[in-house]
FIBALO-769908 format. One record per atom (N, C-alpha, C): residue number from 1; atom name; x negated, y, z negated. Coordinates in nm, 4 decimals, padded with zeros to 6 digits. Atoms other than C-alpha are relative to their C-alpha. Example, Ala and Ser with C-alpha at 12.3 -4.5 7.8 and 13.67 -1.06 7.14 Angstrom:
<nodes>
(1, 'N', (-00.0890, -00.1190, 00.0000)) (1, 'CA', (-01.2300, -00.4500, -00.7800)) (1, 'C', (-00.0900, 00.1200, 00.0000)) (2, 'N', (00.0820, -00.1190, 00.0060)) (2, 'CA', (-01.3670, -00.1060, -00.7140)) (2, 'C', (00.0770, 00.1090, -00.0730)) 
</nodes>
This chain:
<nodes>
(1, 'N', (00.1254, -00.0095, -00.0708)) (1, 'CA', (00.9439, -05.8860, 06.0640)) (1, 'C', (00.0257, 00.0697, 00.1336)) (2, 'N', (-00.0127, -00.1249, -00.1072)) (2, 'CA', (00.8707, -05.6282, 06.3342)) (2, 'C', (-00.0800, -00.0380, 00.1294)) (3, 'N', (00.1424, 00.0484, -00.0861)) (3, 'CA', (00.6831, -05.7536, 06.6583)) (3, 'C', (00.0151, 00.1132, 00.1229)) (4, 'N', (00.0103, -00.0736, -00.0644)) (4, 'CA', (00.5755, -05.4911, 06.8814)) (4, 'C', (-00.0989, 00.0010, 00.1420)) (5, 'N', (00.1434, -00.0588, -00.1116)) (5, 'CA', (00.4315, -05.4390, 07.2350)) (5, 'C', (00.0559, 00.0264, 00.0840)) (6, 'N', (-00.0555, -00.0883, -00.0976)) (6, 'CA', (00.4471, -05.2472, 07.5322)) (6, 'C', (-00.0968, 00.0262, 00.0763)) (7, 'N', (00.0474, 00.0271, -00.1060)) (7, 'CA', (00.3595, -05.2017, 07.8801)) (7, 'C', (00.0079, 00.1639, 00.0621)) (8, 'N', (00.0262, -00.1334, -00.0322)) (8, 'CA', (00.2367, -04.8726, 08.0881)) (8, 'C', (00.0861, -00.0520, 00.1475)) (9, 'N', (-00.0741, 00.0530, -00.1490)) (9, 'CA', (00.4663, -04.8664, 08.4180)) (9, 'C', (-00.0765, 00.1257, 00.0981)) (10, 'N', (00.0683, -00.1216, -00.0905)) (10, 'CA', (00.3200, -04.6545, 08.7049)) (10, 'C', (00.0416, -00.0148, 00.0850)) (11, 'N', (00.0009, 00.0088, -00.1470)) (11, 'CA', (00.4617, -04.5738, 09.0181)) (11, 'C', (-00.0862, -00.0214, 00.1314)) (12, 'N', (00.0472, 00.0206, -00.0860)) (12, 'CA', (00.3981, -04.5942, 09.3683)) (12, 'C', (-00.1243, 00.0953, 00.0211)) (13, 'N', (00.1148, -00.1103, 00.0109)) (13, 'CA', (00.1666, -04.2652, 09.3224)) (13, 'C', (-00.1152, 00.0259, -00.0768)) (14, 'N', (00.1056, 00.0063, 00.1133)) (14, 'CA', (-00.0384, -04.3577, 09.0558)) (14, 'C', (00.0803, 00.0670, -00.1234)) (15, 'N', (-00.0265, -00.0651, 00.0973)) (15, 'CA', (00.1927, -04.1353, 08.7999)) (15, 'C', (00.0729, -00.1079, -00.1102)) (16, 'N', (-00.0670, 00.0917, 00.0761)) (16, 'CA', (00.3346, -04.3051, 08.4908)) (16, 'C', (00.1244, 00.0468, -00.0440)) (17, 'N', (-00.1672, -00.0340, 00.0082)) (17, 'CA', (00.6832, -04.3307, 08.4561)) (17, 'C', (00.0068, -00.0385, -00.1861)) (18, 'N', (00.0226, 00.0590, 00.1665)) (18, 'CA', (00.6585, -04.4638, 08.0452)) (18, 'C', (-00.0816, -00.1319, 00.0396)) (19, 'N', (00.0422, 00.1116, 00.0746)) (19, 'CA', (00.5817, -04.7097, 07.8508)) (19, 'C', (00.1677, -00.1008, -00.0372)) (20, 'N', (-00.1084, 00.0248, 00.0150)) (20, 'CA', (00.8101, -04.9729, 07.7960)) (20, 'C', (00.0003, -00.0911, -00.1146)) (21, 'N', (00.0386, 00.0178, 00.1006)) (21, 'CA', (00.8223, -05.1170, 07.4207)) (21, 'C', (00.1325, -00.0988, -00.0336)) (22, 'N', (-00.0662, 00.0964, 00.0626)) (22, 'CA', (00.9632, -05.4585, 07.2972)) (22, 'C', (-00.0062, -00.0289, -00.1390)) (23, 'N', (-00.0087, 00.0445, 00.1342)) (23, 'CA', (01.0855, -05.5421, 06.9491)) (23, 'C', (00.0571, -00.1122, -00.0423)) (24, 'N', (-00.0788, 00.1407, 00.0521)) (24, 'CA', (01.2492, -05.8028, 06.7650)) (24, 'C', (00.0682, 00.1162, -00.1448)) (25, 'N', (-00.0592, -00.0755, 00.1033)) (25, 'CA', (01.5189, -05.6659, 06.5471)) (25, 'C', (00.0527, -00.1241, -00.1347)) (26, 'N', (-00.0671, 00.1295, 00.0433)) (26, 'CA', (01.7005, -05.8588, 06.2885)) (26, 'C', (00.1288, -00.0178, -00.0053)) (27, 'N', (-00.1468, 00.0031, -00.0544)) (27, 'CA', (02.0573, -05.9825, 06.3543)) (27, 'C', (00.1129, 00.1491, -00.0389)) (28, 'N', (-00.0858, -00.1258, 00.0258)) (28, 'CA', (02.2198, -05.7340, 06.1414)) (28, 'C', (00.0309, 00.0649, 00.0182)) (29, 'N', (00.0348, -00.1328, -00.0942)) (29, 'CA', (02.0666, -05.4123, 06.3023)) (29, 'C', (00.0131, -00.0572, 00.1626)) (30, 'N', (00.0079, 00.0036, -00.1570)) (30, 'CA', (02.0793, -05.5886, 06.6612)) (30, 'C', (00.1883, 00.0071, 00.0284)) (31, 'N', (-00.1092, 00.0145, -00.0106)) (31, 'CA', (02.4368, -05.6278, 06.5983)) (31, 'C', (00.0794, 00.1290, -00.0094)) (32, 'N', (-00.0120, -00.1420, -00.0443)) (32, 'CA', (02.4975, -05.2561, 06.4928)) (32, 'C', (00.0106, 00.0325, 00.1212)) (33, 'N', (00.0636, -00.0455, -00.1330)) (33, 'CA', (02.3073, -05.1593, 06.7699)) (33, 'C', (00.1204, -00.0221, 00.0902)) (34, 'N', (-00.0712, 00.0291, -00.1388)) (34, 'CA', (02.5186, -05.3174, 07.0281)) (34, 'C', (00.1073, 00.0386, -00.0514)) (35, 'N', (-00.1538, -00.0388, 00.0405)) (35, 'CA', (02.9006, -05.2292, 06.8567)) (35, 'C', (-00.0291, 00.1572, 00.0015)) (36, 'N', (00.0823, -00.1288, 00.0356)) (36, 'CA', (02.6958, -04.8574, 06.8387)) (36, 'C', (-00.0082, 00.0424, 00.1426)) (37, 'N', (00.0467, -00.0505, -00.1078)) (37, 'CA', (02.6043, -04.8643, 07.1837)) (37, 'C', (00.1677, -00.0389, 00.0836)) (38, 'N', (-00.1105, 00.0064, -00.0778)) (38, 'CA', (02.9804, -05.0164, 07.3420)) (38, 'C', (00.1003, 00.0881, -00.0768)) (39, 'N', (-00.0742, -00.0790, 00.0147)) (39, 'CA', (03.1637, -04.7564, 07.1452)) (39, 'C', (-00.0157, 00.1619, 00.0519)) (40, 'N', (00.0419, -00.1436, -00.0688)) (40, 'CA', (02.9655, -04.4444, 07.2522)) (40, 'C', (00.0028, 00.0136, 00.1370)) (41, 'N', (00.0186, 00.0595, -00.1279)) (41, 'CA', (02.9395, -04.6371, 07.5767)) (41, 'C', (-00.1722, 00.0826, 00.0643)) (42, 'N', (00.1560, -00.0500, -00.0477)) (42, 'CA', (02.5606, -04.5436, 07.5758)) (42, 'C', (-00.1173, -00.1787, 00.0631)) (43, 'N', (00.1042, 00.0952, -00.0035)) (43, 'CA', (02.2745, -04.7869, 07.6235)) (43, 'C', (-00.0931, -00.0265, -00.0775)) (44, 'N', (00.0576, -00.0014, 00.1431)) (44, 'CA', (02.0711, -04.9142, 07.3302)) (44, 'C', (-00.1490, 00.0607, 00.0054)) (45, 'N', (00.1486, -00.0291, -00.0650)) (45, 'CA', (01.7719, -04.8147, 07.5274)) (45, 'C', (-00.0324, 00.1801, -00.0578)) (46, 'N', (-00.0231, -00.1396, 00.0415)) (46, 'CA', (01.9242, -04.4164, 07.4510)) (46, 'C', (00.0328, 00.0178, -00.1275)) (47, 'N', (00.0026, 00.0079, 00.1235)) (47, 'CA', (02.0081, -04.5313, 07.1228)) (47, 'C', (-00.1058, -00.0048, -00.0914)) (48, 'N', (00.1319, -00.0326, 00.0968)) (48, 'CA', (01.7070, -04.6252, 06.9608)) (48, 'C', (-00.1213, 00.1302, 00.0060)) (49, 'N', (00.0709, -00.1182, -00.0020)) (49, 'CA', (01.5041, -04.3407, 07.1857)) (49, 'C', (00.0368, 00.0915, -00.0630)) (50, 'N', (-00.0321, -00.1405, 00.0779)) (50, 'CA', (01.7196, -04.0691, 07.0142)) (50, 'C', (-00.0234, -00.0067, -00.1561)) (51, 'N', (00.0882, 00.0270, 00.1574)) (51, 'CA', (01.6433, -04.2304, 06.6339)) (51, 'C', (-00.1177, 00.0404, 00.0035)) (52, 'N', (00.1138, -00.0098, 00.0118)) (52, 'CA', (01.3165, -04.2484, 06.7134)) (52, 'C', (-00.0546, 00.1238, 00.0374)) (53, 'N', (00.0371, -00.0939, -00.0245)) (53, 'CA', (01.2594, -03.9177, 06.8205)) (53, 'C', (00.0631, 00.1124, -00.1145)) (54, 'N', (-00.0013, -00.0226, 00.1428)) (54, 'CA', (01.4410, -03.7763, 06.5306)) (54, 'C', (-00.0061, -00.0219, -00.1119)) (55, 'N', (00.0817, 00.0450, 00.1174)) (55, 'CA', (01.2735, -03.9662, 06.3133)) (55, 'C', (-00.1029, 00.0356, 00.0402)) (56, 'N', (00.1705, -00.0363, -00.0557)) (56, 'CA', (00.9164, -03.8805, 06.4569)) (56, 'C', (00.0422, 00.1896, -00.0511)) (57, 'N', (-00.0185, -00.1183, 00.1230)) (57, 'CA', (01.0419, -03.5033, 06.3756)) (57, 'C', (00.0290, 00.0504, -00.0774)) (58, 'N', (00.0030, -00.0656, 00.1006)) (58, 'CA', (01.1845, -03.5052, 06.0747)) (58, 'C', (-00.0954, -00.0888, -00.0891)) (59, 'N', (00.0936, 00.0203, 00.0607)) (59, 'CA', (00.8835, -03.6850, 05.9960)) (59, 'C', (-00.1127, 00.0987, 00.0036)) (60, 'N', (00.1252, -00.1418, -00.0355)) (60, 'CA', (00.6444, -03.3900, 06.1320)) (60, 'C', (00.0729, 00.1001, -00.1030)) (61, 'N', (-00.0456, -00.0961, 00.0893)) (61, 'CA', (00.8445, -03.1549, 05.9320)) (61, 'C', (-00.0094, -00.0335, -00.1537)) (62, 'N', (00.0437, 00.0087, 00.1895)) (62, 'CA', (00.8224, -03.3174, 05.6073)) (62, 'C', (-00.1749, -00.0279, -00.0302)) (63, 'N', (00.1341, -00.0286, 00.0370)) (63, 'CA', (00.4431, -03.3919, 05.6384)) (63, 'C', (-00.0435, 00.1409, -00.0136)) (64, 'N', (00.0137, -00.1468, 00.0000)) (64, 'CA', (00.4453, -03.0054, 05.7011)) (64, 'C', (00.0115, 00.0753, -00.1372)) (65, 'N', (00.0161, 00.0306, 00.1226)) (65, 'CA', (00.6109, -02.9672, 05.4026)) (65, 'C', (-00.0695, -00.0443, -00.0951)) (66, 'N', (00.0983, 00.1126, 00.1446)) (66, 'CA', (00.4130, -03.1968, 05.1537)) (66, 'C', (-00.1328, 00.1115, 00.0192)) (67, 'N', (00.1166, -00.0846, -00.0253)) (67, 'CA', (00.0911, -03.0177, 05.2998)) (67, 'C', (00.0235, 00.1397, -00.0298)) (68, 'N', (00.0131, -00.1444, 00.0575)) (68, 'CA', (00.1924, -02.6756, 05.2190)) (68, 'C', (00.0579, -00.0248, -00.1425)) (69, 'N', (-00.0367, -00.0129, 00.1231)) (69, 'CA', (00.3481, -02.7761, 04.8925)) (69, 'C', (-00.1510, -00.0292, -00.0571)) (70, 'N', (00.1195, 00.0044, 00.1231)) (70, 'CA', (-00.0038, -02.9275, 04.8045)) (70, 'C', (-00.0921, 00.0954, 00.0034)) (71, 'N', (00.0822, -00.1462, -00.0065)) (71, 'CA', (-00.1749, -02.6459, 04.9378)) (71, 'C', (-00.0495, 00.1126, -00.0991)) (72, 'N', (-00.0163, -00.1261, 00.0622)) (72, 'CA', (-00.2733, -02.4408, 04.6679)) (72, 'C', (-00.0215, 00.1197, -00.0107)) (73, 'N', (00.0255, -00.1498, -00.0570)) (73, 'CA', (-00.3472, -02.1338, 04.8303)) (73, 'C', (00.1428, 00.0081, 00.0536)) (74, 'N', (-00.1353, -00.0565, -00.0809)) (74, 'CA', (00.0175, -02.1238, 04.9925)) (74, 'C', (00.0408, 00.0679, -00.1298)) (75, 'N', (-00.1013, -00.0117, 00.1473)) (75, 'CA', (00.2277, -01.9198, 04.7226)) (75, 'C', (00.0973, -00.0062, 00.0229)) (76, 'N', (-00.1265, 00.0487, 00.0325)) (76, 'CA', (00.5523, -02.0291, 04.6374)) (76, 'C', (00.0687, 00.1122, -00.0085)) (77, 'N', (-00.0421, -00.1115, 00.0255)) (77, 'CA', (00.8085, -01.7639, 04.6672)) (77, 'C', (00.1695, -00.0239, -00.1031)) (78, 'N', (-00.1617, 00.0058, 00.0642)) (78, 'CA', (01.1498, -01.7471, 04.4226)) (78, 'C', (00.0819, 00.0343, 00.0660)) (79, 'N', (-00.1306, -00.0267, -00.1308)) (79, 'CA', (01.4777, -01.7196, 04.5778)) (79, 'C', (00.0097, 00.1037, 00.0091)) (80, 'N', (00.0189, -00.1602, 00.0278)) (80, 'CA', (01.4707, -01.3364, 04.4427)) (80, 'C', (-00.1215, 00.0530, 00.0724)) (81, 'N', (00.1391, -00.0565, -00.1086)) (81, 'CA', (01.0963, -01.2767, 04.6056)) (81, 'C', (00.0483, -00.0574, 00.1692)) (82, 'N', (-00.0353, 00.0456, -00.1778)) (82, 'CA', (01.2363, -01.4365, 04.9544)) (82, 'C', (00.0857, 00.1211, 00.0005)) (83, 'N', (-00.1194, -00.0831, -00.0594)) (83, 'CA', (01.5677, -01.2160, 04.9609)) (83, 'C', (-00.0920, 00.1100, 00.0339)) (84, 'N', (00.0529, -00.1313, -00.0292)) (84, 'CA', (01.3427, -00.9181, 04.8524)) (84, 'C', (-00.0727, 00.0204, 00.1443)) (85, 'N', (00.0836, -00.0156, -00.0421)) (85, 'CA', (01.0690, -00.9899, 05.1106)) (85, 'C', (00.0834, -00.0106, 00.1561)) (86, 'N', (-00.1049, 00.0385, -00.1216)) (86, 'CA', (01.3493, -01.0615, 05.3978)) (86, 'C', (00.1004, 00.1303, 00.0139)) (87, 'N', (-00.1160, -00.1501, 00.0103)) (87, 'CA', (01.5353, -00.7222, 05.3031)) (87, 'C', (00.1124, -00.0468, -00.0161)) (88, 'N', (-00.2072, -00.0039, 00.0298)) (88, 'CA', (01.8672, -00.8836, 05.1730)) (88, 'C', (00.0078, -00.0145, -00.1159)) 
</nodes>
């Protein structure tokens, strides 16, 4: 189970510095995490942001994908119509 929430932080200027987002992991993955984060000597804080940000785009890229595969106006090209159309 996943429990999620998070808080808007704002400086002294009114600008917002983030959001700051609590979870509950489960032992297994919290335990990773931390042997993950004292060998790289990172912070789990830079750990999960860098998952989660390459997970968020190679999730945009495969919805991209799917949508032009169902597309049926895109046409599909063969590996022979790419080289040709690429000049190699």
């Amino acid at each position: 189970m996943l429990y999620l929430y998070y808080n808007e932080y704002i400086d002294y200027r009114g600008f917002t510095m983030g959001k700051s987002i609590s979870l509950r992991l489960p032992d297994e993955i919290a335990e990773r995490l931390e042997q993950l984060s004292s060998e790289i000597h990172r912070s789990k804080t830079f750990i999960i942001k860098s998952a989660l940000e390459k997970y968020l785009d190679e999730y945009t890229d495969y919805q991209v994908a799917l949508d032009r595969l169902r597309d049926k106006d895109d046409r599909i090209l063969s590996p022979k119509e790419l080289r040709k159309s690429l000049g190699i």
